[in-house]
C-alpha positions in Angstrom: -6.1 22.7 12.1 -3.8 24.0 14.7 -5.6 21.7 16.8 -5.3 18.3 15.1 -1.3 18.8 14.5 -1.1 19.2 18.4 -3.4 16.1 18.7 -1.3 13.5 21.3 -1.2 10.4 18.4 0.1 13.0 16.0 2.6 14.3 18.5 3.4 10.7 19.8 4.2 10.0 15.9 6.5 13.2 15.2 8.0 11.8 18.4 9.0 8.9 17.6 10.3 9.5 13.8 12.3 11.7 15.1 13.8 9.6 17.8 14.7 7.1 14.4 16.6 10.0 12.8 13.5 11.0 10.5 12.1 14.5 10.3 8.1 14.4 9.4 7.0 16.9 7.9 3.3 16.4 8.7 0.4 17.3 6.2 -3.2 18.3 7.8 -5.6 17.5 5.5 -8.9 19.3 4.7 -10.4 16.7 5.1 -10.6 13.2 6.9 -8.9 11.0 4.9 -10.7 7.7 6.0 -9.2 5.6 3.7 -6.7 5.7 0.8 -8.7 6.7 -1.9 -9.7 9.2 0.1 -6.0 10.4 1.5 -5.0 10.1 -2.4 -7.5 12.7 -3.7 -6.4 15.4 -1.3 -2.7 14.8 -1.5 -2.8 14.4 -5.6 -0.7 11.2 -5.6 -1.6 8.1 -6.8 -3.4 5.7 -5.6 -0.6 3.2 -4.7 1.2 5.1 -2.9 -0.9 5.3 -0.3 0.8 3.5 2.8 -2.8 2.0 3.9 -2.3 1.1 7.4 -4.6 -2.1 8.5 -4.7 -3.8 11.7 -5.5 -7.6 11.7 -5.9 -9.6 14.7 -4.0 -12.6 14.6 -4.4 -14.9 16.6 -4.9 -12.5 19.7 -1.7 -10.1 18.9 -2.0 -7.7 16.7 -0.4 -7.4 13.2 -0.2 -4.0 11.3 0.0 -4.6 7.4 1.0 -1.2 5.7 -0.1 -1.9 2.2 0.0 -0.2 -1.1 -3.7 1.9 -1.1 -4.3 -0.1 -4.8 -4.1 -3.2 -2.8 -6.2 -5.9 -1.2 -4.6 -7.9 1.7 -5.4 -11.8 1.1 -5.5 -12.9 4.8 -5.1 -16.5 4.3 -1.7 -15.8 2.3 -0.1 -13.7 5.1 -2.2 -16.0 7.9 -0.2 -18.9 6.1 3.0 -17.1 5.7 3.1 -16.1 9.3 1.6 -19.4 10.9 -1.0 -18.3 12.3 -4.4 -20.2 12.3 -6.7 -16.8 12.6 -6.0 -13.5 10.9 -9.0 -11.2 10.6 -9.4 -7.3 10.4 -9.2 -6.2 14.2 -12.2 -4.6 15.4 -11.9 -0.2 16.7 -11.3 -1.1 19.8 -8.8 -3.7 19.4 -6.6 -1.1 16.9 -7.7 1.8 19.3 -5.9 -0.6 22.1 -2.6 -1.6 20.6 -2.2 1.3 18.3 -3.4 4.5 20.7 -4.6 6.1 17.2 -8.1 5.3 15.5 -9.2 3.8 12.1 -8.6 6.3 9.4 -5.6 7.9 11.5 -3.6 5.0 12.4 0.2 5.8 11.9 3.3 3.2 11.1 4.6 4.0 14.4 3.6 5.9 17.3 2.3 3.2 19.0 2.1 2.5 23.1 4.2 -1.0 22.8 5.8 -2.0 19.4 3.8 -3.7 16.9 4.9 -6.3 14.2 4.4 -4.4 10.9 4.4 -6.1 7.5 4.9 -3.9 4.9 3.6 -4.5 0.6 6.3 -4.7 -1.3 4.5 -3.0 -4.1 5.1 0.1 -2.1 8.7 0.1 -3.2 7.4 0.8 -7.2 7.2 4.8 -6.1 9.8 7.3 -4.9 7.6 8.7 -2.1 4.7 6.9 -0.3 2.4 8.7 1.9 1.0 7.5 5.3 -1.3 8.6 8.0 0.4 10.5 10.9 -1.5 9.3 13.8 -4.9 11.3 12.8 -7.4 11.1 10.0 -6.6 14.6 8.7 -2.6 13.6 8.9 -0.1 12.3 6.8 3.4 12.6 5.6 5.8 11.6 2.9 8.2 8.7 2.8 10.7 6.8 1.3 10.1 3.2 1.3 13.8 2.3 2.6 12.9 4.5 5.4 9.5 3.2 5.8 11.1 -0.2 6.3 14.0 1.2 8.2 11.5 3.6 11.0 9.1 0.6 11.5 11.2 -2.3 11.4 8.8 -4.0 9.2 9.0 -7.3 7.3 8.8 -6.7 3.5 6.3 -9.6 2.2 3.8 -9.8 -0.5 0.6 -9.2 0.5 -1.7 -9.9 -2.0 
């Protein structure tokens, strides 16, 4: 365990939240926490407060959606809403590219170069909101102002 919370996305993560003022207090899971079902079984939360980070390549630049876990993203809504004429889900490479973290680990921030960040609005609903800290066995707790506030994201409907 020791191991993973020295891991460089995790550390490039604590890094940065704590250059925006905000003290993680990463949780190592037992377990990879591929996806937000997953992530809420091992923390005991609910489902929706599961910051789900996604990556969608849009239109060549990437776009990270953090979305409630009990959520779908409809791609042609946010496609429209942003203007863009292709939004799909990026592939490993692409996230592992513009994000430095991989699939099942990938963090709000943390990132090599800053990336636009949409954030569900249905996140707002609970006090704290959990999201992955840069590694699949990571995460840590959040407020949604500060979610919104760290990231710089744009609060939007996403489904």
């Amino acid at each position: 365990m020791e191991r993973i919370s020295n891991h460089p996305a995790v550390l490039a993560v604590e890094r940065e939240l704590r250059a925006k003022s905000f003290e993680p207090q990463v949780v190592v899971l037992p377990e990879s926490a591929p996806n937000a079902q997953a992530a809420a079984d091992q923390i005991g939360c609910e489902l929706g407060a599961i910051a789900n980070s996604l990556v969608f390549d849009a239109d060549g630049a990437p776009l990270l959606v953090l979305t409630s876990g009990a959520h779908r993203v409809d791609t042609a809504k946010v496609a429209a809403a942003l203007g863009v004429a292709s939004l799909g889900r990026a592939s490993k490479e692409f996230v592992y590219e513009h994000t430095g973290q991989r699939i099942g680990g990938v963090a709000p921030v943390g990132h090599p170069a800053p990336v636009r960040t949409l954030i569900d609005q249905a996140l707002s609903a609970f006090p704290q909101v959990w999201a992955a800290a840069g590694h699949a066995h990571t995460v840590f707790a959040i407020t949604f102002g500060e979610l919104v506030r760290v990231t710089g994201g744009e609060v939007v409907t996403v489904n």
